[in-house]
C-alpha positions in Angstrom: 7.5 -35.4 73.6 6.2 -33.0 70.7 5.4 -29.0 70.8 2.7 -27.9 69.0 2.2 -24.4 67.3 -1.1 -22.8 68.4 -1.3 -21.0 65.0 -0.7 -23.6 62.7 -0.5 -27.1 64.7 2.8 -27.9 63.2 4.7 -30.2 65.8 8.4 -29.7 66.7 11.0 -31.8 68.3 12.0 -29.3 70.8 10.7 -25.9 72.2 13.7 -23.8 71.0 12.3 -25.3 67.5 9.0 -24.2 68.5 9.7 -20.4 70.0 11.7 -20.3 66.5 8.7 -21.3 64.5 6.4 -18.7 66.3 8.6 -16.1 64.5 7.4 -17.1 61.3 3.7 -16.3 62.4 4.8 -13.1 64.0 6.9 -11.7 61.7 9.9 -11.4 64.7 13.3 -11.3 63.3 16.1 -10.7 66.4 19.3 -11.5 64.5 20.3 -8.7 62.0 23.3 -8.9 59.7 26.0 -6.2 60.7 27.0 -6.0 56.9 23.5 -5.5 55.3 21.3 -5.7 58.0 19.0 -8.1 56.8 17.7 -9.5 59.5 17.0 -13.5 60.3 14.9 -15.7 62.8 17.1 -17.7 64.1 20.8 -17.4 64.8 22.5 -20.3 62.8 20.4 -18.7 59.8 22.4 -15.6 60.3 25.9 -17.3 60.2 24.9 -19.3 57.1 23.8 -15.8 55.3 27.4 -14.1 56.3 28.9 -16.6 54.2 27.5 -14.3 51.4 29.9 -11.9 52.2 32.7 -13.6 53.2 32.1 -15.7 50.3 33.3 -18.9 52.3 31.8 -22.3 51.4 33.2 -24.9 53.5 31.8 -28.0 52.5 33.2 -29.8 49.1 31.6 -32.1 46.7 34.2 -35.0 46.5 33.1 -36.3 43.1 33.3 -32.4 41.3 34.7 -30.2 43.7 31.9 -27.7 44.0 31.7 -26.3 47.3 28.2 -25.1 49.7 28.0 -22.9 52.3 26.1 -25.5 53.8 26.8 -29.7 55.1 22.5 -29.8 54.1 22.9 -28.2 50.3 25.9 -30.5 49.9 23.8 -33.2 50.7 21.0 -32.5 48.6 23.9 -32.0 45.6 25.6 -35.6 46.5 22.1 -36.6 46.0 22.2 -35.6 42.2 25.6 -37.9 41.8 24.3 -41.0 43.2 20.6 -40.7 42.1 19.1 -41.5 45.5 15.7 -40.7 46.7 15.4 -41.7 50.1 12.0 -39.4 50.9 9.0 -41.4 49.7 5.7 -40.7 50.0 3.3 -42.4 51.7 0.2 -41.9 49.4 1.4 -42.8 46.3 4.9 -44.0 46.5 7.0 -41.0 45.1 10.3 -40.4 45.9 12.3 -37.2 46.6 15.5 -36.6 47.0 14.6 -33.6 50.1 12.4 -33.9 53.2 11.2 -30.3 52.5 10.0 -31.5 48.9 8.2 -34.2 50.2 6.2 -32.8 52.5 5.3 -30.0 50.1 4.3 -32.6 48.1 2.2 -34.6 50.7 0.3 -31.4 51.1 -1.3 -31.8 47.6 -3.0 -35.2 48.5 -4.7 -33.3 51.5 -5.2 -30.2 50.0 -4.0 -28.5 53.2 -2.5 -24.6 52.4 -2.0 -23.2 55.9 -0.2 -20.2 54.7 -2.9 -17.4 53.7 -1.9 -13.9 52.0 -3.9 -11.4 53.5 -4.4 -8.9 50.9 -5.4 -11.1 48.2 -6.7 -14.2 50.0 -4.6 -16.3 48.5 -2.9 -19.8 50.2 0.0 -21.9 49.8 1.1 -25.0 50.9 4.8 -23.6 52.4 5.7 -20.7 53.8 8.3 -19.8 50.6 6.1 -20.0 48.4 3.9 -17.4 50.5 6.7 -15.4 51.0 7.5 -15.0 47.3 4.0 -14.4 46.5 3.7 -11.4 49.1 6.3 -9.6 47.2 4.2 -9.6 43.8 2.3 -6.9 46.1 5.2 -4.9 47.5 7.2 -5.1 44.9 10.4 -6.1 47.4 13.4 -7.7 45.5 15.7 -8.5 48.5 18.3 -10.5 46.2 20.8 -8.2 44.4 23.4 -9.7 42.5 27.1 -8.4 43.2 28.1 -8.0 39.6 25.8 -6.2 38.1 23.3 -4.9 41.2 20.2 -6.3 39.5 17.7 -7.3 41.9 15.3 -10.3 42.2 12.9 -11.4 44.3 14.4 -15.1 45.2 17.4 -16.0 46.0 17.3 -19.1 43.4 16.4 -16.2 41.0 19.6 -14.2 41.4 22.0 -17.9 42.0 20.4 -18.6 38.7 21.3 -15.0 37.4 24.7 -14.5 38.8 25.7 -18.2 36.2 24.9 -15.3 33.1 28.2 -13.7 34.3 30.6 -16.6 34.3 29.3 -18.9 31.9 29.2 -21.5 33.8 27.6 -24.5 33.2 27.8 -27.1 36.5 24.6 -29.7 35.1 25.3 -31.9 32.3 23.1 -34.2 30.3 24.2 -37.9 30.9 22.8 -39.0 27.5 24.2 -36.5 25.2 26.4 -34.2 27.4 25.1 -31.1 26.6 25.2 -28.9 29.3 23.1 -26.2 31.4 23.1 -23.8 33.8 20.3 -24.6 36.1 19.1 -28.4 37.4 15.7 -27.1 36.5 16.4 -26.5 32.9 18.3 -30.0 33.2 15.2 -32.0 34.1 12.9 -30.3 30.9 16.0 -31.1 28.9 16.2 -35.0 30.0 12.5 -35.3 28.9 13.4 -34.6 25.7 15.2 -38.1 25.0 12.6 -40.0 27.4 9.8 -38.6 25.5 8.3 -37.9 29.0 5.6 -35.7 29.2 4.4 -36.2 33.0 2.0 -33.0 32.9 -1.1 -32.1 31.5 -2.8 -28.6 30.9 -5.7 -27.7 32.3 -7.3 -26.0 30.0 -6.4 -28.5 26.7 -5.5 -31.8 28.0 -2.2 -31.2 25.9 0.7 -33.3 27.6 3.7 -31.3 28.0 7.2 -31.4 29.8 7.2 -27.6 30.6 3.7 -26.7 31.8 4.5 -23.6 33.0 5.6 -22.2 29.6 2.9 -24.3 27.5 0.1 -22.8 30.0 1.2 -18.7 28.8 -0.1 -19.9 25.4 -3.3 -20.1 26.5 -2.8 -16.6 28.7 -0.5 -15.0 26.8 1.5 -14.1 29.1 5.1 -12.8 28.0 7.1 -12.3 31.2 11.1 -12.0 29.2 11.4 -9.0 27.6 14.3 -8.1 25.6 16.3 -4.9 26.8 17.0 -3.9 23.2 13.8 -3.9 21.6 11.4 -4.4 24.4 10.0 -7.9 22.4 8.4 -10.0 25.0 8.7 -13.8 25.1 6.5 -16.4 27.1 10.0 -18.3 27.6 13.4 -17.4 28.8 15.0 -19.8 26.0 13.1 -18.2 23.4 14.4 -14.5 25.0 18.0 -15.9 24.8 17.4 -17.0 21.0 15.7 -13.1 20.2 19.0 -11.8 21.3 20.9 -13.6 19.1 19.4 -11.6 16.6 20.6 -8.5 18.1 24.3 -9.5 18.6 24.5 -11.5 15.7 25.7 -14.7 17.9 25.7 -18.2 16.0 27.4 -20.5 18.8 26.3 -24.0 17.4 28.2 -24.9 14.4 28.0 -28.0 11.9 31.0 -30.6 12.6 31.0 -31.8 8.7 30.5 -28.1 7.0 31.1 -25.5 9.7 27.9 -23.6 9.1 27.1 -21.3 12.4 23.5 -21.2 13.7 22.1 -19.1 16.7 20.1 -21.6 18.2 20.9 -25.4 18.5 17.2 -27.0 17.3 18.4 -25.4 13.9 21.7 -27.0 13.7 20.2 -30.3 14.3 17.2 -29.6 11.5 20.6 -28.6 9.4 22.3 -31.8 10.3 19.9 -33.9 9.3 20.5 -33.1 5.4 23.8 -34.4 5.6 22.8 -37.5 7.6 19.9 -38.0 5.4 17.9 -38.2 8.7 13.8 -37.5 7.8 12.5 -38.8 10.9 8.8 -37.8 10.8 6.7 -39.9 8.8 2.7 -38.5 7.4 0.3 -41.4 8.5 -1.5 -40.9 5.0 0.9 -41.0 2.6 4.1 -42.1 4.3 5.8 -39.1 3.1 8.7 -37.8 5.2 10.1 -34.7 6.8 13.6 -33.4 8.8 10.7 -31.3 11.5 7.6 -31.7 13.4 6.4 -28.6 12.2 7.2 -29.7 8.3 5.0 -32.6 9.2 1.9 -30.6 10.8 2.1 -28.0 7.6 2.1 -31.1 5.4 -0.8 -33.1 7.2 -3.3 -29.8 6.6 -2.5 -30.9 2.6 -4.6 -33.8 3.4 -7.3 -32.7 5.4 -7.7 -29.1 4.2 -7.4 -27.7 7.4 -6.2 -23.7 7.4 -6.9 -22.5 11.0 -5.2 -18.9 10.7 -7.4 -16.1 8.6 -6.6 -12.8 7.1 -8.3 -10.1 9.3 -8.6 -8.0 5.8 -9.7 -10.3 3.7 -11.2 -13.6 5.6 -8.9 -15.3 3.6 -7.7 -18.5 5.7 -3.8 -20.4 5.3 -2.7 -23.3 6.7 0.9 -21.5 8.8 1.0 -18.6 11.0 4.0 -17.6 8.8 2.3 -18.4 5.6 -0.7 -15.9 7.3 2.4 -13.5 8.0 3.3 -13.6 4.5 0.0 -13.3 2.8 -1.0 -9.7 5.2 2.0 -8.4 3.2 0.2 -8.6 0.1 -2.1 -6.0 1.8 0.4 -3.8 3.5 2.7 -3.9 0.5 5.6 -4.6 3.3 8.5 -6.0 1.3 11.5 -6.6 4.1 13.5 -8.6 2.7 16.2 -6.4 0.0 18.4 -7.8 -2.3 22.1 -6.8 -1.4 23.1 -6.6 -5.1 19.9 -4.4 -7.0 18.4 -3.7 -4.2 14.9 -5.6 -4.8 12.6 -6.2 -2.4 10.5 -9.4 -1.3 7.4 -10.6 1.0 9.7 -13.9 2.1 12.7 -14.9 3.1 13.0 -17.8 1.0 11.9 -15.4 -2.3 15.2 -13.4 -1.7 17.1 -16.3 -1.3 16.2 -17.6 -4.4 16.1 -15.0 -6.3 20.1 -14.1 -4.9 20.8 -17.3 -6.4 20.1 -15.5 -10.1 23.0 -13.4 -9.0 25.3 -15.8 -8.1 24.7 -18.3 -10.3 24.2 -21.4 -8.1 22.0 -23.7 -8.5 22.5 -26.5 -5.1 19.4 -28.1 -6.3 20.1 -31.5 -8.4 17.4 -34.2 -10.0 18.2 -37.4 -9.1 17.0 -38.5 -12.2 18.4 -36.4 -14.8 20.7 -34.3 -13.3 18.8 -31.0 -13.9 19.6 -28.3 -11.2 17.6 -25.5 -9.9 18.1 -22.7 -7.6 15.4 -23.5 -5.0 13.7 -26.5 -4.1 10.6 -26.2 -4.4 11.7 -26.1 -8.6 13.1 -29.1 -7.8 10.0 -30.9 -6.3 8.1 -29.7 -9.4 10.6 -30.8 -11.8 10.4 -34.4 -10.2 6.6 -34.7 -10.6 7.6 -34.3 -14.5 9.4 -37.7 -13.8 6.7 -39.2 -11.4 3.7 -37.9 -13.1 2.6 -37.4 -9.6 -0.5 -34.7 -9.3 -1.0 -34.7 -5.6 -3.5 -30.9 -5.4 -6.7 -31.5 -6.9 -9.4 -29.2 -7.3 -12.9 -29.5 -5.5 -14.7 -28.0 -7.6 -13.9 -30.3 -10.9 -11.4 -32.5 -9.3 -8.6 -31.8 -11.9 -5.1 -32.3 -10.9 -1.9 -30.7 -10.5 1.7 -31.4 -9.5 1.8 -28.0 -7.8 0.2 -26.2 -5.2 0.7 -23.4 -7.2 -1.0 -24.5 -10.3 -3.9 -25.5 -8.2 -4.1 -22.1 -7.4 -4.5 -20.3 -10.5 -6.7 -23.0 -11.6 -9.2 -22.4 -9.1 -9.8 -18.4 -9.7 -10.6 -19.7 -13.1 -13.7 -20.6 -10.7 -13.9 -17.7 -8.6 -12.7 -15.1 -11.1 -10.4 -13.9 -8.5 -7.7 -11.6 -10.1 -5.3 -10.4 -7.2 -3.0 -8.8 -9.1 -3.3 -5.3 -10.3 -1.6 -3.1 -12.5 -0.4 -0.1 -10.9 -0.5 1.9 -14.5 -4.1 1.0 -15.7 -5.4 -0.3 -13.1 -6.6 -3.5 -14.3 -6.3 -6.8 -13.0 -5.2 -10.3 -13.1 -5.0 -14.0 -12.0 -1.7 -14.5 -12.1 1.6 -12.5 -11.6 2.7 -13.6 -15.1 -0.2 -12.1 -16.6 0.5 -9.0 -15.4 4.0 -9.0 -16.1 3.4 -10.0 -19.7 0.4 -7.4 -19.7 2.7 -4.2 -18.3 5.5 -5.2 -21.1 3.3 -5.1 -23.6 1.4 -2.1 -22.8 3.3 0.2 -20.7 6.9 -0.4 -21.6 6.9 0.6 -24.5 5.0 3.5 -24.3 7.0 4.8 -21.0 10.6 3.0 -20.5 8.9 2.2 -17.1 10.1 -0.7 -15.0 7.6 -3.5 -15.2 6.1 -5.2 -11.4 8.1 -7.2 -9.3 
C-alpha cells in the first residue's frame, strides 16, 4: 500500500512519511532547535542538526577515519572508496552512487519540475534546489560558519568554507595525488588526465569539463570578488590565484631548481624547460610549444588571424595581452620600473630584458655557435642567421624576413606609417631607432637632454 500527496502525487511508503511530506508544501515546521531555534519538519531531522552543536559524529569511515553525523553520509562517502554505483537509471543506463541523485536525474528525461517559485515563476526538479533559489530573493543566508561568522546560503557552501580554515585537504587525485578540498573540484580535476569533456555550451557548442565557469564567458558574470581590491573573477580558482598577488604567496616550487610560483599550471609550463617537454605540435609547420596558448598565438602566424582591435586606433593584434600592450602606446602607461635607474616599460618581458643589461646575464645560448643573448627572442633571431629561415613575408610584395619585427618596419615603408614622434620637434618616424638616432643628433647636443626610451 502507497500514500499519495495531493499536491504533488509523490508516493510514500507509510503515512507518517506522507503527513511529513505535506510539511514541505505547507511550510509547517513543529520541531525547533533549543540552541538556535532553527526549526525542522521532522523530528530525526532535528537530532541530526544538534550534532552541529555538540559537534558529535558517530559514525567512522574504516578505510580513513573520517567521521559523519550520519550512518547515510557515511554511506554515500564508503561509496567514493569502493567506486560503486548501485543507482542506475532506467532511461539511459547511468549510474549514481545516491538514490536522491538519480531520481533528480530521472527528472530530466521527463522534464517534470514540480517545484514552482512563486515570485519569479521559476521551477525546479527538487525541492533544494527550489529552496536555494528562493533565497536569491530574500537574501537569507541560514549557514554561518563558527570561525569566522560568515554566512552562506547552503550548507555545502559553508562545509566547503569552513576547509579555508584548516587547510584540509580530505580528496585526493588517484593518478597524480594532488589533492583538494572539495569532491566537486576533484571530479573537474580528474578530467583533466582523461581528457573528458562530457558537456557542451549552449550557446558555442565548445566542449568543456567546467560548464558552469566556461558558460560566464559568454555572460560575463564575475561572482569571486577579491576583498582587497574588489577584482572580480568568473572562477573561484582564478580568485584564489589574484590573491596570491596580494600576499605574495608562491606555494608550488620546482623539485630540480627550487624556483617558487603562485599558481601550479606555471610550475608545470616552468618544468617543462628542464624536461625538454614541448608537447603541442602546429599542424602546419610542425613547430612546437611548452603551452596551449603558445600554440593558438602561433597558429594566427599562419592564418593571419588578429581578433582583438584597438578601440583608438582600429588597429587589430593577434593576443588580448599583445592588445593590452599596444593601448599603452596610447595612454603612455609604462608600469613596469626598473629597480636599478628607475626606467620604465610597456611589458613585462621589456624590463626583464633590459635588467639583464644590468646584471650582465645573458641565459640565452646558440646551439650552434655558442653566442648568448639576454632574451630569447634575440636568440630566435640570431638562429634564423644560421637557418636562413624568413618565415614573415609581406603581402604587399611578398619579401621575407626572419623577424616579425622587420616585417613590420618593412611594411610602413607601404603605408608611410611613422608611430614614433619626437617629443622636441615634433616630427615623426618608422622606427624607434630612427628616432633615437634623430633626437642624438639634433637635440642632444643642442640641450644635454636625455634622448626617448
Amino acid at each position: 500500500m502507497t500514500f499519495e500527496c495531493s499536491v504533488c502525487n509523490k508516493k510514500l511508503k507509510t503515512g507518517q512519511g506522507l503527513r511529513v511530506h505535506l510539511q514541505t508544501h505547507t511550510g509547517e515546521r513543529p520541531f525547533e532547535c533549543s540552541v538556535c531555534n532553527k526549526k525542522f519538519v521532522a523530528r530525526n531531522n532535528l537530532r541530526l542538526h544538534f550534532r552541529t552543536h555538540t559537534g558529535e559524529n558517530p559514525f567512522e569511515c574504516s578505510m580513513c577515519d573520517k567521521k559523519f553525523k550520519t550512518s547515510s553520509n557515511l554511506c554515500k562517502h564508503f561509496r567514493m572508496h569502493t567506486g560503486e554505483r548501485p543507482f542506475e537509471c532506467s532511461v539511459c543506463n547511468k549510474k549514481f552512487t545516491q538514490k536522491s541523485i538519480l531520481q533528480s536525474h530521472i527528472k530530466t528525461h521527463t522534464e517534470e519540475r514540480p517545484f514552482k517559485c512563486s515570485l519569479c515563476s521559476k521551477k525546479f526538479t527538487i525541492s533544494s534546489n527550489f529552496r536555494r533559489h528562493f533565497r536569491t530573493h530574500t537574501g537569507e543566508k541560514p549557514f554561518e560558519c563558527s570561525v569566522c561568522n560568515r554566512k552562506f546560503t547552503t550548507s555545502d557552501g559553508v562545509r566547503s568554507h569552513l576547509v579555508t580554515h584548516t587547510e584540509e585537504r580530505p580528496f585526493e587525485c588517484s593518478v597524480c595525488d594532488k589533492k583538494f578540498k572539495t569532491s566537486a573540484v576533484l571530479c573537474g580535476h580528474v578530467r583533466t588526465h582523461a581528457g573528458e569533456r562530457p558537456f557542451e555550451c549552449p550557446v558555442c557548442n565548445k566542449k568543456c569539463s567546467d560548464l558552469q565557469t566556461h558558460l560566464r564567458t559568454h555572460t560575463g558574470e564575475k561572482p569571486f570578488e577579491c576583498s582587497v581590491c574588489n577584482r572580480q573573477f568568473s572562477s573561484n580558482s582564478g580568485l584564489s590565484s589574484h590573491l596570491r598577488t596580494h600576499t605574495g604567496e608562491k606555494p608550488f616550487k620546482c623539485s630540480v631548481c627550487n624556483k617558487e610560483f603562485s599558481q601550479s599550471v606555471s610550475l608545470r609550463t616552468h618544468f617543462r624547460i628542464h624536461t625538454g617537454e614541448n608537447p603541442f605540435e602546429c599542424s602546419m609547420c610542425d613547430k612546437k610549444f611548452k603551452t596551449s596558448s603558445n600554440l593558438c598565438k602561433h597558429f594566427r602566424m599562419h592564418t593571419g588571424e588578429k581578433l582583438f582591435e584597438c578601440s583608438v586606433c582600429n588597429k587589430k593584434v593577434t593576443t588580448n595581452y599583445g592588445l593590452r600592450c599596444h593601448l599603452r602606446t596610447h595612454t603612455g602607461e609604462r608600469p613596469f620600473e626598473c629597480s636599478v635607474c628607475n626606467k620604465k616599460f610597456r611589458q613585462k618581458g621589456a624590463l626583464r630584458g633590459h635588467l639583464r643589461l644590468h646584471t650582465g646575464e645573458r641565459t640565452f645560448e646558440c646551439p650552434v655557435c655558442n653566442k648568448k643573448f639576454s632574451q630569447d627572442p634575440g636568440l630566435r633571431s640570431h638562429l634564423r642567421t644560421h637557418t636562413e629561415e624568413m618565415p614573415f613575408e609581406c603581402s604587399v610584395c611578398n619579401r621575407k624576413f626572419a623577424s616579425s619585427s622587420g616585417l613590420q618596419c618593412h611594411v610602413r615603408t607601404h603605408t608611410d606609417e611613422r608611430p614614433y614622434q619626437c617629443s622636441v620637434c615634433s616630427k615623426r618616424f618608422m622606427t624607434a631607432g630612427g628616432l633615437r638616432r634623430h633626437f642624438i643628433g639634433m637635440h642632444t647636443v643642442a640641450s644635454g637632454s636625455q634622448g626617448p626610451d
